[in-house]
Every structure is written in C-alpha cells, then in structure tokens.
C-alpha positions in Angstrom: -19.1 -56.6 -11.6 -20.3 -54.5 -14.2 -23.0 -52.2 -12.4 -19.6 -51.6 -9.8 -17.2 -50.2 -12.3 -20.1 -48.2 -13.8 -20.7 -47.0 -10.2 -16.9 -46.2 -9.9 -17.0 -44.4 -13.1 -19.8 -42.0 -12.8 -18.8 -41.4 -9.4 -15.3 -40.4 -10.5 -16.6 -37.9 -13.6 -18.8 -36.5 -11.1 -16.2 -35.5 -8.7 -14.0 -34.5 -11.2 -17.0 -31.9 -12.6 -17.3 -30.5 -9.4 -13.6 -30.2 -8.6 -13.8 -28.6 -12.5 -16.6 -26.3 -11.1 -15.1 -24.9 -7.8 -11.8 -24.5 -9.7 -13.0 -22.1 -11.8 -15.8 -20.5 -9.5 -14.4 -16.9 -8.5 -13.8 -16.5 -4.7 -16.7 -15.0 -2.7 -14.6 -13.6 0.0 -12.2 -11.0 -0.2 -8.2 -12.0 -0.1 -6.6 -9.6 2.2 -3.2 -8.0 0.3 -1.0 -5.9 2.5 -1.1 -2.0 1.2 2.6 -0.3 0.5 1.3 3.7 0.3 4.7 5.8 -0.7 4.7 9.5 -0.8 7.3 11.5 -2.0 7.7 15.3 -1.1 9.1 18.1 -3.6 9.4 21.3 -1.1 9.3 24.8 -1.7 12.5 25.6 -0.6 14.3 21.8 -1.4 17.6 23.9 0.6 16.1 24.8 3.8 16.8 22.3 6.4 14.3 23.7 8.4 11.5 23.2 6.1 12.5 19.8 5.8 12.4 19.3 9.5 9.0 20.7 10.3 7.4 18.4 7.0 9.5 15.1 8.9 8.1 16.1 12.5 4.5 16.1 10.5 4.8 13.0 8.8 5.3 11.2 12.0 2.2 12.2 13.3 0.9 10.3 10.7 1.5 7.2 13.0 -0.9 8.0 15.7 -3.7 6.6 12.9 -5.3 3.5 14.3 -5.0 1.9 10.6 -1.0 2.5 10.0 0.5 -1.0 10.4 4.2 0.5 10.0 5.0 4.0 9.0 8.8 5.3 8.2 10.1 8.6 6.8 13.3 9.1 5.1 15.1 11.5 2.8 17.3 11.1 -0.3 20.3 8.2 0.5 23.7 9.2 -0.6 23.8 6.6 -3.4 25.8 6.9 -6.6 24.0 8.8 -9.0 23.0 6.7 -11.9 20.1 7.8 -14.7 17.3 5.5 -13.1 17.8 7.2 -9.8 15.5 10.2 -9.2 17.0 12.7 -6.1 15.0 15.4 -6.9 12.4 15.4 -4.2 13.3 16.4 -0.1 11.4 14.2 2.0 9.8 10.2 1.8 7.0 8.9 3.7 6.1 4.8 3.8 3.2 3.2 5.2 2.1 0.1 5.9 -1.8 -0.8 5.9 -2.9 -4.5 6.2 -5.9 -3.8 4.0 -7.5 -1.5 1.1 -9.6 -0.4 4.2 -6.7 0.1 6.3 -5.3 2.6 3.6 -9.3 4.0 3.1 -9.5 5.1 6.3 -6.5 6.9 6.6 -7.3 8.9 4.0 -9.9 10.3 6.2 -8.7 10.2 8.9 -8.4 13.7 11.1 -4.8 13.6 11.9 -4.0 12.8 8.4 -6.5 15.7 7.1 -4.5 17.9 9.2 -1.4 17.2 8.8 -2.4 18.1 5.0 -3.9 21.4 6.3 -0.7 21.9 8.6 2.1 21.0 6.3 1.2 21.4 3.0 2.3 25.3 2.5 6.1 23.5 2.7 5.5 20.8 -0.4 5.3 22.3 -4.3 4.8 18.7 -5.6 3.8 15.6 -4.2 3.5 11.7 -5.9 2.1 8.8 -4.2 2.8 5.3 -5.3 0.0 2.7 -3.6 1.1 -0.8 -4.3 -0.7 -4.1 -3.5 1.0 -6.9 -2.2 1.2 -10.0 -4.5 
C-alpha cells in the first residue's frame, strides 16, 4: 500500500512539472493575427473633386494584390464635429491582410509601387496606422 501511493505521488508531481514546463515554454510556431493597414490621404488641393476621384479610382487598384483579404476606400462621414474627430484629410483607404506577410508583400508589390508612382503627385501628407488583431 505504501510503495502505491508513493507511485501515485511522484507520478502526479511529475505531471504537474511538465504541465509547469509546457505552460511557460514560449510557442515555437507563429500565431497568425489578422493585419488592419489604414491610410489616410491629405491632398494637394483638399477642394478639387477631381483630384479626389483620380486618388479613389487608384486606391482600388490596390485590390488586384493577391495578398489583400478585403480592401475599402472612403472619405470623411458627415458626423457631428466633436474635438476627438479629425476631418482634415480627403480620402481613406482599409485593407485587410490575414498575415504580417500578407501586409509584407504588398508593400512590394508592383501594383502597389505604382500606384505610389501614379498617384502620389495628388497627396501632400499621408499617415498609415497598421494594427494587429488581438
């Protein structure tokens, strides 16, 4: 009776050390987090309509990249103004990556280098906000 509770005992401590141990072993493999990259678009002339056409009809071509999981465009909503809102910029651009690889590669990417060659004589300022999803 003896030898089988000591059996039982050490057994139990040992599999509570290695449940200990894998716990706090770091995870070989990658996790995969979704990729939010925002863009937001200051142009040159904020009151030509035109401008702000041409830079949409570019961002869109932005979804022919193999790596763009979702891509929308917008421009400033009509909300109420309020001090945390900033309306300043013309035109918005969201995409959708399913990895930092995804995002990496769009960088890259020829339609995205041109569209940078092609467009970006109607933008004074650009800021990009790349988010990971938790």
């Amino acid at each position: 009776m003896i030898k089988s509770n000591r059996r039982r005992f050490l057994a139990s401590a040992a599999g509570l050390a290695a449940v200990t141990v894998v716990n706090a072993t770091p995870m070989r493999t990658k996790e995969k987090k979704s990729i939010a990259h925002q863009v937001y678009f200051w142009l040159k002339n904020p009151g030509s309509s035109e401008d702000r056409d041409e830079l949409i009809k570019g961002v869109k071509t932005l979804r022919k990249i193999e790596s763009v999981k979702k891509l929308t465009v917008g421009v400033v909503a009509a909300t109420e103004k309020r001090e945390v809102i900033d309306d300043t910029w013309s035109v918005s651009e969201l995409v959708l990556f399913n990895d930092l690889a995804g995002e990496a590669a769009y960088q890259v990417d020829p339609i995205h280098l041109d569209f940078i060659t092609n467009y970006s004589k109607l933008w004074s300022k650009v800021v990009v906000y790349d988010s990971s999803e938790v």
